[in-house]
C-alpha positions as CSV (number, residue, x, y, z in Angstrom):
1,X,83.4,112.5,113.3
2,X,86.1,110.0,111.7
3,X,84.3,107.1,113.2
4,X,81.7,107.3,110.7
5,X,83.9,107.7,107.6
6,X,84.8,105.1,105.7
7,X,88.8,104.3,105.1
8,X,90.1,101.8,102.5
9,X,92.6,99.8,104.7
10,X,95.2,97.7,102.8
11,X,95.3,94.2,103.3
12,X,98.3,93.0,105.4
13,X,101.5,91.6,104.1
14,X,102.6,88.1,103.7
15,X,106.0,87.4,105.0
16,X,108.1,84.4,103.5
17,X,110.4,84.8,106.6
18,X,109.3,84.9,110.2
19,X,108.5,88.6,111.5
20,X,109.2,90.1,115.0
21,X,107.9,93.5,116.4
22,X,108.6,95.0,119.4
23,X,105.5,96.7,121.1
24,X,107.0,99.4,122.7
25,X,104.3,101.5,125.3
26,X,103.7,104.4,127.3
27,X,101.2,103.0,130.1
28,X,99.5,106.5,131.4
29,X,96.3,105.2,130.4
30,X,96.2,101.9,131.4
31,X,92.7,100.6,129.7
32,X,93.7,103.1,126.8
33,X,96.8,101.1,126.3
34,X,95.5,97.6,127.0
35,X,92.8,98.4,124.3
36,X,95.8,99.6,121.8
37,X,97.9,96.3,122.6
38,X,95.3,93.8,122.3
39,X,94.9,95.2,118.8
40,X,98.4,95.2,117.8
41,X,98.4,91.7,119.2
42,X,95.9,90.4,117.1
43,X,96.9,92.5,114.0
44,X,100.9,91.0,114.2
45,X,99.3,87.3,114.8
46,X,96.9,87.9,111.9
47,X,100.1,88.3,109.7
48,X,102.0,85.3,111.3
49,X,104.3,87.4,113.3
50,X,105.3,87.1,117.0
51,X,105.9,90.3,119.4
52,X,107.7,91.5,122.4
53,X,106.0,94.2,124.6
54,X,107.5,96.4,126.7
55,X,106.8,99.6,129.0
56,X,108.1,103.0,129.0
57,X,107.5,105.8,131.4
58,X,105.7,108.1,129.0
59,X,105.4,109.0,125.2
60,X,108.3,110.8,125.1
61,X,110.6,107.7,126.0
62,X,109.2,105.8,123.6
63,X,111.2,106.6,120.5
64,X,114.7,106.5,122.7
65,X,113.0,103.2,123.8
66,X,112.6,102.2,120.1
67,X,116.2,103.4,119.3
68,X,117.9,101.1,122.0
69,X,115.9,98.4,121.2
70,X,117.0,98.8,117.2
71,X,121.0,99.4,117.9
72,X,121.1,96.4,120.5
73,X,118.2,93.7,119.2
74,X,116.9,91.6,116.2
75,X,113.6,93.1,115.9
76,X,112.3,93.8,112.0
77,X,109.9,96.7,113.4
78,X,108.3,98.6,116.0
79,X,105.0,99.8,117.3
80,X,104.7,102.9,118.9
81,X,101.6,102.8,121.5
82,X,100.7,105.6,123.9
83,X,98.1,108.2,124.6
84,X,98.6,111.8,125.5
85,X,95.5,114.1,126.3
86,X,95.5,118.0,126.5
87,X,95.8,119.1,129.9
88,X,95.6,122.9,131.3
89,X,99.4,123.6,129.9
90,X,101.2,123.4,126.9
91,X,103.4,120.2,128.1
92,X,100.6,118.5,125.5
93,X,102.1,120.4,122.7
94,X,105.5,119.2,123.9
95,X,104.4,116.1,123.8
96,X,102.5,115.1,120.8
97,X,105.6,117.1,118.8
98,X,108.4,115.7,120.1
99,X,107.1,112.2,120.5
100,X,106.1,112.3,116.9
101,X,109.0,114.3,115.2
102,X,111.5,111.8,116.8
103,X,109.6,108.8,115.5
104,X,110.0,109.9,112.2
105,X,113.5,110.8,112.6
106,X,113.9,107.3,113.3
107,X,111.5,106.3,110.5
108,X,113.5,108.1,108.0
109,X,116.8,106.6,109.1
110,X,115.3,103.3,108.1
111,X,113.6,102.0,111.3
112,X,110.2,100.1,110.6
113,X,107.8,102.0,113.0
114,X,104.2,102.0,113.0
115,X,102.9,105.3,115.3
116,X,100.0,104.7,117.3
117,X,100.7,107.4,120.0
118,X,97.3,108.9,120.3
119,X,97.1,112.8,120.7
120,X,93.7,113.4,121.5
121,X,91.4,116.2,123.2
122,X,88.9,114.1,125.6
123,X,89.5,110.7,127.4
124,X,86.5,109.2,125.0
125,X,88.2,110.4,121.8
126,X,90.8,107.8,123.3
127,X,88.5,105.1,123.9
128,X,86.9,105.3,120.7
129,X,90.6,105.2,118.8
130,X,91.7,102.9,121.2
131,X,89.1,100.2,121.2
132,X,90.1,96.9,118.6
133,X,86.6,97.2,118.0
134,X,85.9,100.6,116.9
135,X,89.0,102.6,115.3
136,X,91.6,100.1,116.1
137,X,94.0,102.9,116.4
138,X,97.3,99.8,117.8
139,X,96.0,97.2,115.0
140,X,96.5,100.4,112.1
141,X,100.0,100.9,114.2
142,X,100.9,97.3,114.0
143,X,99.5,97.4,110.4
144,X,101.7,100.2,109.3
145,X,105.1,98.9,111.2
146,X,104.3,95.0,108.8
147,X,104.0,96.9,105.5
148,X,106.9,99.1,106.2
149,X,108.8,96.0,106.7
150,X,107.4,94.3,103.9
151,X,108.8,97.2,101.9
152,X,112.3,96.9,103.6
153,X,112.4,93.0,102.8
154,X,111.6,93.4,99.2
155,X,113.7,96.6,98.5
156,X,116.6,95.1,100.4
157,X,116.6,92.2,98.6
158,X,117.3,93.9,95.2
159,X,120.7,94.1,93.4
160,X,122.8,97.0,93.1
161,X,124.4,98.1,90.5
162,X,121.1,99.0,88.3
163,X,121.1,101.9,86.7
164,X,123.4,104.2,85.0
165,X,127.2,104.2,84.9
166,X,129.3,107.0,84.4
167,X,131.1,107.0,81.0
168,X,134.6,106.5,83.0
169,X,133.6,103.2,84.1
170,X,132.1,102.9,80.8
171,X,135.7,103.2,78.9
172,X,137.4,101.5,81.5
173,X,135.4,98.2,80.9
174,X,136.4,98.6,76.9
175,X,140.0,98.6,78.2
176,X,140.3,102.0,76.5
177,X,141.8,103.4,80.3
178,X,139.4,105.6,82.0
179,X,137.9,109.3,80.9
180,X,139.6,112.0,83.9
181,X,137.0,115.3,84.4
């Protein structure tokens, strides 16, 4: 059972600049998602960051949810929150993919997202990941959406230019013209 393992956790970041997440949720669950909010809550304060929440019909609204929000607002990152359990059909499968692939889609083009949709067999696997006091499952979401923009911060701060040049830009600086391939 993961609950008993033990899991190194990195600490949080530190921000020099104010940080602001958008919590974005799918509701289905209520107490699931409360539990997974309150510990996103506390996780963003614990850095020093402030937060917006807002509801979405289901998990698989919350990454067009998350894509709006990014085109449209000022938020550095997002936390994904939501819980689907298997059911009798294969709508689960649906589900937990599709939420999950278009997250990362959205990840990979550069959006700060930390995933806490829970895809889980049995309503207490929920509560136990849910539950700020157990597996914390929102807080590891918030965690993940702060380091991510840590990252961005410190990588978008760096100059360009480093690195190699090709030798036609090479010549051209020596005034000798430039090399044509």
């Amino acid at each position: 059972m993961a609950s008993s393992q033990e899991h190194y956790t990195l600490p949080l970041p530190e921000f020099e600049r104010p940080v602001k997440l958008l919590i974005v949720v799918a509701p289905y669950y209520r107490a699931i998602a409360d539990d997974m909010i309150a510990g996103a809550k506390a996780c963003i304060k614990a850095a020093g960051g402030s937060w917006d929440i807002v509801d979405v019909p289901g998990a698989l609204e919350v990454p067009t949810a998350i894509r709006i929000a990014d085109r449209q607002s000022n938020f550095d990152g997002y936390v994904a929150l939501g819980c689907v359990i298997r059911g009798e059909t294969t709508h689960y499968d649906t589900v937990c993919n599709d939420s999950s692939r278009a997250l990362q889609l959205l990840g990979l083009d550069g959006v700060c997202i930390g995933n806490g949709i829970l895809t889980v067999e049995t309503m207490k696997q929920a509560q136990v990941r849910a539950d700020p006091a157990d597996q914390n499952k929102g807080g590891g979401a918030a965690a993940a959406a702060l380091h991510l923009i840590a990252l961005t911060r410190k990588w978008g701060d760096a100059k360009k230019g480093v690195g190699f040049q090709p030798d036609s830009i090479l010549i051209a600086d020596k005034g000798e013209g430039t090399k044509n391939a």
